[in-house]
C-alpha positions in Angstrom: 99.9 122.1 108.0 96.2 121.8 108.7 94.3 123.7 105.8 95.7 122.7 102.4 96.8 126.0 100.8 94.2 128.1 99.1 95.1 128.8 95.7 93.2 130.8 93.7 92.3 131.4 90.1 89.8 132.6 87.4 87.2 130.5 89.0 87.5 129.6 92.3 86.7 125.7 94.1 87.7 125.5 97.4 89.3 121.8 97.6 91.4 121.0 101.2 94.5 119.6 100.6 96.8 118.5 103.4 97.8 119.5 107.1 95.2 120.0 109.9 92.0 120.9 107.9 92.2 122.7 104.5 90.7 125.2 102.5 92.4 124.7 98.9 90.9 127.1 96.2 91.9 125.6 93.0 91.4 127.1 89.6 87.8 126.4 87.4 88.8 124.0 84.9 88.4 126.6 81.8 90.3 125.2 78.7 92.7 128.1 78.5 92.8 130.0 82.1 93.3 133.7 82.0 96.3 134.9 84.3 95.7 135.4 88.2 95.4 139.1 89.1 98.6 140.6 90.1 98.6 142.6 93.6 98.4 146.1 93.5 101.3 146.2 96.4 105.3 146.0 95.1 107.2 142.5 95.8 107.9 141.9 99.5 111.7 140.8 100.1 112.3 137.7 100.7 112.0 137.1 104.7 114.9 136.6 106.5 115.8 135.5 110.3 114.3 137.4 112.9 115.3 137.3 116.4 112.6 137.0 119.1 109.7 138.6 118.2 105.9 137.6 118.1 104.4 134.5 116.8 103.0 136.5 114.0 106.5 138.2 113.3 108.3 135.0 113.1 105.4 133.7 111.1 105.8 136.8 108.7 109.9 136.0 108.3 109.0 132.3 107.4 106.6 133.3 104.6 107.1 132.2 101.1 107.9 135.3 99.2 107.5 136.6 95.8 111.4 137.4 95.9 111.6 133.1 96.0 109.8 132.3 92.6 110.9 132.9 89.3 110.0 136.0 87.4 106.6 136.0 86.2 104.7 135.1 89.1 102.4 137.1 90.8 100.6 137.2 94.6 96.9 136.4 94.8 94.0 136.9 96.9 92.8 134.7 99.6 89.1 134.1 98.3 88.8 131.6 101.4 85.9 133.0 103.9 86.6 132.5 107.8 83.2 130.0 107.6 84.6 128.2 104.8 88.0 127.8 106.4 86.7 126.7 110.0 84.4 124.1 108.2 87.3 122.5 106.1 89.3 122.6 109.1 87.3 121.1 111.6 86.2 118.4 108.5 90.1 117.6 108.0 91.4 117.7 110.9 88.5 115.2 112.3 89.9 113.1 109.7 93.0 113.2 110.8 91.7 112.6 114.5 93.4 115.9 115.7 91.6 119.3 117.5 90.7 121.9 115.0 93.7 124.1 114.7 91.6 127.5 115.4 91.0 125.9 119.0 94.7 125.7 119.7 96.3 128.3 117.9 97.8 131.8 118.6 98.0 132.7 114.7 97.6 131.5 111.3 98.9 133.0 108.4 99.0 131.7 104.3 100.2 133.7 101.3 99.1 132.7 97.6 101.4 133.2 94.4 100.1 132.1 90.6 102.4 131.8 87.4 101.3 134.6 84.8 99.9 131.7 82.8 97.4 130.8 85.5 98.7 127.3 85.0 100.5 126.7 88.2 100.0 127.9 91.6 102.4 128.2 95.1 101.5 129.1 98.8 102.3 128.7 102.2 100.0 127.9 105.0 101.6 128.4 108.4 99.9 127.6 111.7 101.2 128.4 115.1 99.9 126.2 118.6 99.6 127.4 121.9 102.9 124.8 123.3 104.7 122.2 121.5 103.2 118.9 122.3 99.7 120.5 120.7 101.9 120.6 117.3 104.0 117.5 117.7 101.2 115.4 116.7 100.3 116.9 114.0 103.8 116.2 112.3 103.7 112.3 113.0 99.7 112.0 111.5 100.6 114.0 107.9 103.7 112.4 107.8 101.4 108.5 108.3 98.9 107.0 105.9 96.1 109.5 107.1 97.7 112.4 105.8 97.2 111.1 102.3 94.2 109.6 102.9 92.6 112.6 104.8 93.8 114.7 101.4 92.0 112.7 99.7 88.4 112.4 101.1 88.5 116.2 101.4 89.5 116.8 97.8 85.9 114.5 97.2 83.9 116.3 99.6 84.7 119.8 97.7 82.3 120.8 95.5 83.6 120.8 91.3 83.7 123.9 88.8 80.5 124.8 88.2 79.0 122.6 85.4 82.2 119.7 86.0 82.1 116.5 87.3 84.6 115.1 89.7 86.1 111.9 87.4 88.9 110.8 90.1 90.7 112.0 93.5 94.1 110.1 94.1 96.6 110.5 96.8 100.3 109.3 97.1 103.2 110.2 99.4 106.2 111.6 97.9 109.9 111.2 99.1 110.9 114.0 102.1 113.4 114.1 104.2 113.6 113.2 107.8 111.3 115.3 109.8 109.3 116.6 107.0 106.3 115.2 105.2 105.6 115.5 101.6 102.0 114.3 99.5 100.8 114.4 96.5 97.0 115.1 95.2 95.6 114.2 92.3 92.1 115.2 91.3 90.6 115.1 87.9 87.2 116.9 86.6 85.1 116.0 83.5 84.2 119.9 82.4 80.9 120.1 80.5 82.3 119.8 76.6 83.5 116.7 78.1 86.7 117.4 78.3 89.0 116.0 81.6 91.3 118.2 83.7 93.5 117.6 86.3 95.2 119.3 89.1 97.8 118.0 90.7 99.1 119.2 94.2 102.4 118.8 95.6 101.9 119.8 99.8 105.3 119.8 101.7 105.7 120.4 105.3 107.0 120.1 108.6 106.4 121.1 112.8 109.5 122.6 114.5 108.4 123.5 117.9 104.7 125.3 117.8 105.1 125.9 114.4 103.1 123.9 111.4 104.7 125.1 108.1 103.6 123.7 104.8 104.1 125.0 101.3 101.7 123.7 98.5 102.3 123.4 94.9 99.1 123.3 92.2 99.7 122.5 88.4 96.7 122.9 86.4 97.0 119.7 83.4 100.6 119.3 84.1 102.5 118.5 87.7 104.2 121.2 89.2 107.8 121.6 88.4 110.3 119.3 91.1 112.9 121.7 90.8 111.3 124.5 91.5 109.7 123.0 94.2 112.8 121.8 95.8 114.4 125.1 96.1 111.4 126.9 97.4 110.5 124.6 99.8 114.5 124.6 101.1 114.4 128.3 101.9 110.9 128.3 103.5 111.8 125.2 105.9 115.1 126.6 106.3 113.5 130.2 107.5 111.1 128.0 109.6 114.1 126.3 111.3 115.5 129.6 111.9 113.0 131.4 113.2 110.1 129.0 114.7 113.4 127.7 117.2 
């Protein structure tokens, strides 16, 4: 996907996760984080197929949705600022050896969800190229070594919670299935009572013609749930199959 997903909490700390660049707001490393802020606006439905349409309506049918999480969670804001994201993306996506994504893009959108007990986080970052051999490559780099790797050297560039330190930044690649991608961060903070915290982030993904879809997963001390996962990331790739075609 290009920006890792921004997911916000109590304290914001923008950290770039996977897919061409990445702006990744992750929560401060309090010992017991309050719950995200619910949205003022009622539950969107779940997208469905759309015929035709616009890049951005297609984008909008693909969206994760608040309908595709378990009961509890709500939507956040997008803290990320249009400077801060252009900088992480142009810094990851040089990593990966790629354009920036705003230079080739006809829209971007990415929607943010937290669990009521501002433990774990969800969103969807969804990026749309001008013609397909501008997203192709894309797929094959965050599917290689540099997808990780990339992850990972952004996750150490991002500043910490204020008064933190950053202990450790890890990066593995988790099992996907044929034409999709799937990584796993791993950064840990030493907060100032001296106590370590770690947030680890699940980022699945794939290209199917223009369109870069991923869908990130942040669990604040313990990893994000793989069944929960699973199913969300199904009905988003399958919507993407469905309507990015």
């Amino acid at each position: 996907m290009n920006r890792l997903l921004t997911l916000a909490a109590t304290l914001t700390v923008p950290i770039a996760l996977t897919a061409c660049g990445g702006s990744s707001s992750t929560p401060s490393a309090h010992d017991t984080p309050s719950a995200p802020p619910s949205s003022s606006a009622p539950p969107s439905p779940s997208p469905t197929a759309t015929s035709g349409g616009t890049d951005q309506q297609r984008v909008t049918a693909i969206q994760l949705a608040l309908t595709d999480l378990p009961s509890g969670w709500k939507s956040q804001p997008d803290t990320t600022t249009a400077a801060e994201r252009l900088k992480n993306d142009r810094q990851f996506d040089t990593c990966l050896g790629l354009p920036t994504i705003e230079t080739i893009q006809t829209t971007s959108s990415e929607v943010d969800f937290g669990r009521g007990d501002g433990f774990a986080f969800a969103a969807t970052l969804i990026n749309v190229t001008k013609n397909e051999p501008q997203a192709a490559p894309y797929q094959a780099v965050l599917a290689g070594p540099k997808g990780v790797s990339c992850s990972v050297a952004s996750a150490r560039s991002q500043p910490p919670p204020k008064g933190a330190k950053l202990v450790s930044a890890t990066g593995s690649r988790l099992d996907a299935p044929a034409g999709e991608f799937a990584m796993r961060t791993v950064v840990t903070y030493k907060l100032a009572n001296g106590r370590n915290v770690s947030l680890t982030i699940d980022d699945f993904g794939m290209v199917v013609k223009r369109f870069i879809v991923q869908v990130a997963f942040t669990g604040v001390i313990q990893p994000p749930q793989k069944a929960l996962e699973d199913s969300v990331v199904a009905k988003v790739l399958a919507r993407a199959t469905a309507n990015a075609a």
